[in-house]
C-alpha positions in Angstrom: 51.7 105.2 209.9 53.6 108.5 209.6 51.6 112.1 209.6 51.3 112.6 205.8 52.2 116.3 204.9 50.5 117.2 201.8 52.6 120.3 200.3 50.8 121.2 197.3 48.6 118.5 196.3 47.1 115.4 197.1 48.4 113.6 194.0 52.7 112.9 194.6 53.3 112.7 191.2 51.9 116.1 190.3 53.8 117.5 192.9 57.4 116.0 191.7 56.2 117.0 187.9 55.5 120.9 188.4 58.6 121.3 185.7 57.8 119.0 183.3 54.1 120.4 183.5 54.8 124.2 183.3 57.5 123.9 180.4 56.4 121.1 178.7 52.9 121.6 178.6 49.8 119.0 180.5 50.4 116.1 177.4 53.7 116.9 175.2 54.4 114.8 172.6 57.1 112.2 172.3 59.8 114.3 170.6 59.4 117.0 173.2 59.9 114.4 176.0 62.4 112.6 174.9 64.3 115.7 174.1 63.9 117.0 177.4 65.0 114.0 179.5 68.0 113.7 177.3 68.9 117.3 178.1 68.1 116.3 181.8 70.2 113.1 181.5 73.4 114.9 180.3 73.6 118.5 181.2 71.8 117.6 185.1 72.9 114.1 186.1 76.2 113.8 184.1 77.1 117.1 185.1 76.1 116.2 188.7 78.2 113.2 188.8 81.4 114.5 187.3 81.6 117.1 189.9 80.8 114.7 192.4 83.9 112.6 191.6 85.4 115.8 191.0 85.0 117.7 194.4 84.8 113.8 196.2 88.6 113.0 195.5 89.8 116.3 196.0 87.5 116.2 199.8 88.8 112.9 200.2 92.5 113.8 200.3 92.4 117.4 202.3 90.4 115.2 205.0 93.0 112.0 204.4 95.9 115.3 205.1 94.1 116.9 208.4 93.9 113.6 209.8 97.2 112.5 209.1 98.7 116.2 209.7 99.5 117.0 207.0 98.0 119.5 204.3 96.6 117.2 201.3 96.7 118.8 198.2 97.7 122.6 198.0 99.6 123.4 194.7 97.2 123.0 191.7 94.5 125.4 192.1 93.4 127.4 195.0 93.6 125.1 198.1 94.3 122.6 195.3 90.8 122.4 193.9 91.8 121.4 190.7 94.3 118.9 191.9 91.4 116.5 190.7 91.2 117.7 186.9 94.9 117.6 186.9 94.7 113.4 187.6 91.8 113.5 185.1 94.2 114.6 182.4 96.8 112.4 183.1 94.6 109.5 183.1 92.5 110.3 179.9 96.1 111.0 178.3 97.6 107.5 179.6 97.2 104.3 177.1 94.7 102.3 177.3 96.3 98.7 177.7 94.6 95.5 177.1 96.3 92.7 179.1 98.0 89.3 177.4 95.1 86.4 177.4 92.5 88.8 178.6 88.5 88.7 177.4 89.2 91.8 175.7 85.2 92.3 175.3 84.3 91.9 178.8 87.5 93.8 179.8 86.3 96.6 178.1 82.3 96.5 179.1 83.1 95.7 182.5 83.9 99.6 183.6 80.4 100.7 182.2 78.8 98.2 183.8 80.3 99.3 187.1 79.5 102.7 186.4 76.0 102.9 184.6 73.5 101.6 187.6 75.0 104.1 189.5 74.0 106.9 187.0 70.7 105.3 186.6 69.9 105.8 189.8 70.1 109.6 189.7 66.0 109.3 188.7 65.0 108.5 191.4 66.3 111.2 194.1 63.9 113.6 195.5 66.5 116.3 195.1 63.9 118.9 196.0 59.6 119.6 196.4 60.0 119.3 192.4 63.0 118.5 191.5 62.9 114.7 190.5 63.4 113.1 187.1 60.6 110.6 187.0 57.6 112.0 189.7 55.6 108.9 188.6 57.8 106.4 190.2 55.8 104.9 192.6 58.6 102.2 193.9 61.7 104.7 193.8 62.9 103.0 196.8 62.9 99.4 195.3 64.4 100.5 192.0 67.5 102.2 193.7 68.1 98.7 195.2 67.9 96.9 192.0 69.8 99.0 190.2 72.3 99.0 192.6 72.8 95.8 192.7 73.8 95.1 189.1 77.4 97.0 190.2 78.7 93.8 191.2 78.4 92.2 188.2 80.8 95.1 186.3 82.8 94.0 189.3 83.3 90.2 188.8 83.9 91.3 185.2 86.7 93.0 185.3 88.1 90.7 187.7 87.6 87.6 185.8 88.4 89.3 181.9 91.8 90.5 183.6 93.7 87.3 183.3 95.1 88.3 186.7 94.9 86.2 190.0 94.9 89.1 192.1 91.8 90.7 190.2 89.9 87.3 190.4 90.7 87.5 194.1 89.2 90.6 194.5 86.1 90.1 192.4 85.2 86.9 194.6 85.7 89.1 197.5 83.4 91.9 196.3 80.9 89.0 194.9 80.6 87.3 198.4 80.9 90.8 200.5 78.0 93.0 198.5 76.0 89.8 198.3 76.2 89.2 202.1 76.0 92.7 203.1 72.9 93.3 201.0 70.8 91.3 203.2 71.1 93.6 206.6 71.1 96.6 204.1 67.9 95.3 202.9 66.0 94.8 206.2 67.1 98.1 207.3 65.2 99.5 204.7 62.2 97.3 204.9 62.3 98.8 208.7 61.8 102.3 207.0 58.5 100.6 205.0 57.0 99.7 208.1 56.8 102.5 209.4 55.5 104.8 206.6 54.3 102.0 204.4 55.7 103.4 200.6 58.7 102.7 198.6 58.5 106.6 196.9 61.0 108.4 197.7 58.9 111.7 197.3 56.7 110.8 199.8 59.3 109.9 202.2 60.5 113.1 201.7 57.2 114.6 202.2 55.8 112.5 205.4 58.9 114.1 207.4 58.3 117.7 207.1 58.1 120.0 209.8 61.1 119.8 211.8 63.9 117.1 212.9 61.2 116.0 215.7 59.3 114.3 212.4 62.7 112.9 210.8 62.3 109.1 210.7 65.8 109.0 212.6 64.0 109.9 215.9 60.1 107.9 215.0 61.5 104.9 217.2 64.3 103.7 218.6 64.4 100.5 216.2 64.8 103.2 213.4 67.6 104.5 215.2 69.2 101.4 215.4 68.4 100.9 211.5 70.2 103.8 210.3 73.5 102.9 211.8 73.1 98.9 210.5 72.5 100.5 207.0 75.4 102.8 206.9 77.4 100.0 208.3 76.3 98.1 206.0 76.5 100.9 203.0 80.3 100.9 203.5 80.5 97.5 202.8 78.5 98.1 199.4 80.7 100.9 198.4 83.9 98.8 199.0 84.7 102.2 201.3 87.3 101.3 204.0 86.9 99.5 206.3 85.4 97.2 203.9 87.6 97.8 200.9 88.8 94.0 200.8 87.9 93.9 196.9 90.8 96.0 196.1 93.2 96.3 199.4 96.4 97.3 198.0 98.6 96.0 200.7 97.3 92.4 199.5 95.9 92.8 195.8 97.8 95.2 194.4 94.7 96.8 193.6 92.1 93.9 193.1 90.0 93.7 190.4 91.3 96.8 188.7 94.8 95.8 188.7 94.8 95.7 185.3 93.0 98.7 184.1 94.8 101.9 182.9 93.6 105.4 181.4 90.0 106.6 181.4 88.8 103.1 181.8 90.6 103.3 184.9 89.0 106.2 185.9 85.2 105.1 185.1 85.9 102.8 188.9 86.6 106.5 190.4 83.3 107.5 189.2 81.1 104.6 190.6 82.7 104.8 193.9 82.6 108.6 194.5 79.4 108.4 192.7 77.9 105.6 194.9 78.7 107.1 197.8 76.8 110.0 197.1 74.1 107.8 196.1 74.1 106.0 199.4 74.1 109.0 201.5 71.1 110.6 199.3 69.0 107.2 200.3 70.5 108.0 204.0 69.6 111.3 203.4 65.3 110.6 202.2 65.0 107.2 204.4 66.2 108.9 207.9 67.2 112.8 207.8 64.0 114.3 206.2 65.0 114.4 202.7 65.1 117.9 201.8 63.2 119.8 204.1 65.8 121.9 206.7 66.0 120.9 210.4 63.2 123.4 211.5 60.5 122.9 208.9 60.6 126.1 207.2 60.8 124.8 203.9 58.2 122.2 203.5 56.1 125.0 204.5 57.4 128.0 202.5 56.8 125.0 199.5 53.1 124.1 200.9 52.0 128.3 200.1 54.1 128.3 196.4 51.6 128.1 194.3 52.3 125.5 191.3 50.4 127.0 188.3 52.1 128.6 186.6 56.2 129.2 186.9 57.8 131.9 189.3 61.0 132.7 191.2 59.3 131.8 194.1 58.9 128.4 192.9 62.9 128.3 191.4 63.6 129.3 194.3 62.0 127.2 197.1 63.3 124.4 195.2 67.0 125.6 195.4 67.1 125.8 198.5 66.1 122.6 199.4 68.1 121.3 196.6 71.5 123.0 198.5 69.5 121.2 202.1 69.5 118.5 200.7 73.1 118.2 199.3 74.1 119.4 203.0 73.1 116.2 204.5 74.2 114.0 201.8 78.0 115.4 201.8 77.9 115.7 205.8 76.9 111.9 205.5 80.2 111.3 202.9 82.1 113.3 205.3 81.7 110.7 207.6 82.3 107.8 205.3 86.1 109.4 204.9 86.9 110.2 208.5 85.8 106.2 208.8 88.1 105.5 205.3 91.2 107.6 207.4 90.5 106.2 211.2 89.6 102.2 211.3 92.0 99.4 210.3 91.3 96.6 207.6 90.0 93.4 208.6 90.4 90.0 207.5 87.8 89.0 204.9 86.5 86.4 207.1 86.0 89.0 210.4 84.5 91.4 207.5 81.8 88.1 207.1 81.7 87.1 210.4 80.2 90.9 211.5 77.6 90.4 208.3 76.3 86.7 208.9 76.8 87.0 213.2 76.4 90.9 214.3 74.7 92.8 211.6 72.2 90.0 210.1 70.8 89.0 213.7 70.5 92.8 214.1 68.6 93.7 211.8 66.3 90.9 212.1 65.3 92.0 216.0 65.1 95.5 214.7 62.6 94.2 212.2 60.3 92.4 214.4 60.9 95.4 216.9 59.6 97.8 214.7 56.5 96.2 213.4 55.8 95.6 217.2 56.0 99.0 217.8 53.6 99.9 214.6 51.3 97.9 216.0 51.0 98.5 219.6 52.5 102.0 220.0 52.0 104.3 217.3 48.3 104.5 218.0 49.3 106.2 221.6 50.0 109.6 220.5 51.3 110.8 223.8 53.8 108.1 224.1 54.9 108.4 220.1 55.7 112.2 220.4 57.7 111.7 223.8 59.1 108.9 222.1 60.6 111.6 219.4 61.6 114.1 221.0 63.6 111.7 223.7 65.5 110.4 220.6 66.0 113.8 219.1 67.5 115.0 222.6 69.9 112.5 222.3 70.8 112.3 218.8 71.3 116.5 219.2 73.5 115.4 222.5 75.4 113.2 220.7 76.5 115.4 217.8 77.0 118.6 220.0 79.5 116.3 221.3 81.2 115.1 217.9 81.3 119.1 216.6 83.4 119.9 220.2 85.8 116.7 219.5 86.0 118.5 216.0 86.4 122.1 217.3 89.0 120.7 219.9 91.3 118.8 217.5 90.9 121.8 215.1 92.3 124.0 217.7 95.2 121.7 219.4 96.1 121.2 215.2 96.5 124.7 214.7 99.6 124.7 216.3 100.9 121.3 214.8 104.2 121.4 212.9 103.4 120.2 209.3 106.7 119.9 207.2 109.8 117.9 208.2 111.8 120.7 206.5 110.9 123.1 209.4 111.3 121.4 212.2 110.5 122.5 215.8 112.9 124.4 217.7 114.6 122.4 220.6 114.4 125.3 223.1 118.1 125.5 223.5 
């Protein structure tokens, strides 16, 4: 198993519940809890994921512009930035419109549905040493896949309420996709349990620190190989292009939420900007170190904080690794929208084919390749430790050479002409 860094005590759950501990007191009483998680609940996590969805569409269509040269959004707000509250208005002032022959119940319960596991999930992420909602939650990991999974059912729902074929189309489309795709996801993940043997996320979190040479990205190569089945395979969960047959416009007219209008319309926004955040935070614990920074600094600036009584050291250890963490988790989204912008759509049945033929097989070597490894390697130190720093060499080679792609194509577009109603000089 994984070297276990303890950072303040021996106990997880004391650890994650500093907070609760030093304002609450050791045993508060009902009223005082449930008080405090509701305060939690709407002024943290709701907050949280508006500005998610908020910042998330507005991200989505500068990098949509700069890869199709052009400048996104630029005229509400400074570089746009509120371009996103202006679409919330107009959608919370359009009517709400309830189709002919539609389940009007289930047409109005589906968006919640879609919307709501996503939010639940929020209490489970590790966003710092003590930042997590429930510290006691001993099988964060497996909870974060349940929840998850009930998505699919607001899904089907507002396909099938709609009274529309094309929003039945896509429902049965996201129904057989997210239920397909879920297995590789799955066995990814179970690859990360082998090797560290716990489903909490804090301890993840905690059993990486000290540097990117202890990230679980670089333990093995078969973890290697897990990470990029599972954000594959993440896409697909997320209906994020190239896996966004549910809804693909050019066929659908917009799948299953054809018919939806107004802020119903809106709660789909929220799930999918809000998923994909939630996706690349379990990218983020399982693989990149949680929120400990590349170097190790913080896990052990948090290992001398003492945790007895409340201090600005304390605040602000954890905001700081709050801010690392949501670094790697919008890097990770970043990546998901240069995908969205740069592969084509396929057919629903090559979308299967890669889940059932490619990605299933996979993960299933990768699987039986890691426990191997467990078993017969991990107990050679010498070997494990070249093993990590090999794979850190690389992945540090590799994205050395995605910043200079970056940094050249950032250059070359400098000099691009953007609008048609300038257009370049013929040199004549």
């Amino acid at each position: 198993m994984l070297r276990e860094v303890q950072l303040a005590s021996s106990d997880p759950s004391s650890a994650g519940g500093t907070f609760i501990r030093l304002i609450l007191g050791d045993e508060p009483g009902w009223p005082l809890r449930i008080g405090w998680d509701l305060t939690i609940i709407f002024l943290g996590f709701l907050g949280l994921a508006s500005m998610v969805a908020f910042i998330g569409i507005w991200a989505e269509r500068k990098v949509a512009g700069r890869i199709q040269q052009r400048h996104g959004p630029n005229r509400v707000g400074p570089i746009g930035i509120l371009q996103s509250l202006a679409d919330g208005i107009k959608l919370v002032s359009k009517e709400d419109l309830l189709p002919r022959g539609a389940d009007g119940w289930l047409f109005r319960l589906a968006p919640y549905l879609a919307f709501a596991p996503v939010f639940a999930s929020f209490l489970a992420i590790p966003f710092g040493p003590d930042m997590i909602f429930e510290p006691a939650l001993a099988v964060g990991l497996f909870w974060m896949l349940a929840i998850l999974s009930v998505e699919v059912i607001g899904v089907i729902l507002a396909g099938w309420s709609s009274n529309n074929k094309w929003s039945v189309y896509g429902a049965m489309r996201e129904a057989c996709q997210l239920i397909s795709y879920e297995i590789p996801l799955g066995i990814s993940i179970l690859i990360v349990v082998v090797a560290t043997g716990t489903l909490d996320l804090l301890e993840l979190s905690r059993m990486q620190a000290g540097g990117m040479q202890h990230w679980l990205l670089f333990h093995q190569p078969f973890v290697l190989a897990a990470f990029v089945v599972f954000f594959i395979a993440s896409l697909a969960s997320n209906k994020r292009a190239p896996f966004d047959l549910p809804e693909s416009e050019s066929e659908l007219v917009a799948g299953y939420h054809t018919e939806y209008s107004g802020l119903r319309f809106s709660l789909f926004y929220l799930a999918e900007y809000n998923a994909m955040f939630v996706m690349g935070a379990i990218m983020t614990i399982l693989f990149l170190g949680g929120w400990d920074d590349p170097v190790g600094y913080l896990s052990a600036w948090s290992a001398r904080v003492p945790r007895d009584v409340m201090s600005l050291e304390l605040l602000a250890v954890n905001a700081v690794a709050f801010h690392v963490f949501m670094a790697k988790t919008c890097l990770i989204i970043f990546i998901q929208m240069w995908v969205r912008w740069t592969l084509p759509r396929p057919r629903i049945d090559q979308v299967l084919h890669a889940c059932i033929k490619v990605l299933l097989p996979m993960s299933l070597v990768l699987l039986l390749g890691s426990a191997l490894w467990e078993l017969f390697v991990q107990n050679t130190s010498l070997m494990q430790r070249a093993t990590q720093w090999v794979l850190l060499a690389i992945g540090l080679s590799f994205v050395g050479f995605i910043f200079l792609m970056l940094a050249q194509a950032f250059i070359q577009g400098r000099g691009k002409q953007y609008r048609l109603s300038e257009p370049a000089k013929l040199g004549i």
